[in-house]
C-alpha positions in Angstrom: 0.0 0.0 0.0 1.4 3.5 -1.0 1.6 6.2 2.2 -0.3 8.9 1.9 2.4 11.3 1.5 3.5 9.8 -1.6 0.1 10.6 -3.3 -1.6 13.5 -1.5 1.6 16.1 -2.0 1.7 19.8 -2.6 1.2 20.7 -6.4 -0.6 17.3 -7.1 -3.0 17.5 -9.3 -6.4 16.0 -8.3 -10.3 16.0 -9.6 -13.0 17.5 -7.7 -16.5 16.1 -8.5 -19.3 18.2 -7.0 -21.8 15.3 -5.3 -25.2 17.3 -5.7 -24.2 18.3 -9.6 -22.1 15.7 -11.1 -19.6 18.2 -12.3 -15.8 17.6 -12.7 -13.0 20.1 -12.3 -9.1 19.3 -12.2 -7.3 21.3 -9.3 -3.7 21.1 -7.7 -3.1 20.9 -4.0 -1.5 24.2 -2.5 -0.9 23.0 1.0 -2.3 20.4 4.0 -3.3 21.6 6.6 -4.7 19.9 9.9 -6.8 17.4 8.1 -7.5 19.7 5.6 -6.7 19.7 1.7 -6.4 23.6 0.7 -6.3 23.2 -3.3 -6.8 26.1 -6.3 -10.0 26.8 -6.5 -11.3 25.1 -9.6 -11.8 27.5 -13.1 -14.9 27.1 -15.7 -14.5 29.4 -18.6 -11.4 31.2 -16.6 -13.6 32.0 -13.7 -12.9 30.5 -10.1 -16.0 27.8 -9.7 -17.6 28.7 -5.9 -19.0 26.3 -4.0 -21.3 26.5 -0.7 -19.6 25.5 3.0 -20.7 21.8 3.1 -20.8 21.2 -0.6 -20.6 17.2 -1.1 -17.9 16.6 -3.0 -15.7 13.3 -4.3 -11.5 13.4 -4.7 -9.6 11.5 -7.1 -6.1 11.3 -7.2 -4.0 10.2 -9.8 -1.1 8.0 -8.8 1.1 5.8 -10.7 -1.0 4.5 -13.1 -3.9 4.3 -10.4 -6.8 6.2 -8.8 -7.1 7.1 -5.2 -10.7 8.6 -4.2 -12.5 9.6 -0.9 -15.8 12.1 -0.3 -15.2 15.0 1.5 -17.1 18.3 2.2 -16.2 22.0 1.5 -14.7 23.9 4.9 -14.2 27.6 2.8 -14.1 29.0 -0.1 -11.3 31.7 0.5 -11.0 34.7 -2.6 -7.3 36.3 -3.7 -4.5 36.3 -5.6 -5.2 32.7 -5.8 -8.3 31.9 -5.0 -8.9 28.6 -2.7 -11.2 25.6 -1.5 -10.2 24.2 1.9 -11.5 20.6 1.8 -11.5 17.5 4.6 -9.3 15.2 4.4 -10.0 11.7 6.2 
């Protein structure tokens, strides 16, 4: 079994699939925090997607020729020069 530092790093890319819409986005993590994922937030059309403290959502990670997946739920949506979602992380 791979640790999980090995395939939840900083500047990893990762999907985001919002539970309640179905929709995919690709993102990157910026940093872990505490049990937290804090990734860029995701861009449709070249505008930062926002999504609701709470939102549903479903990870996926990919890793050496696998996928690694769990559900989590939206902390904050945070707005700057890079714009951020902090997400749980089990």
């Amino acid at each position: 079994m791979t640790a999980d530092n090995e395939v939840i790093r900083i500047n990893r890319r990762i999907e985001i699939r919002v539970l309640d819409t179905g929709e995919s986005y690709w993102s990157r993590v910026e940093a872990i925090d505490n049990g937290a994922l804090i990734v860029a937030a995701p861009m449709k059309h070249g505008t930062p997607v926002w999504a609701p403290r709470g939102t549903k959502v479903r990870v996926d990670i990919p890793h050496e020729g696998k996928r690694y997946s769990f559900r989590a739920s939206v902390l904050k949506v945070a707005q700057g020069d890079l714009s951020t979602w902090t997400i749980s992380y089990p």
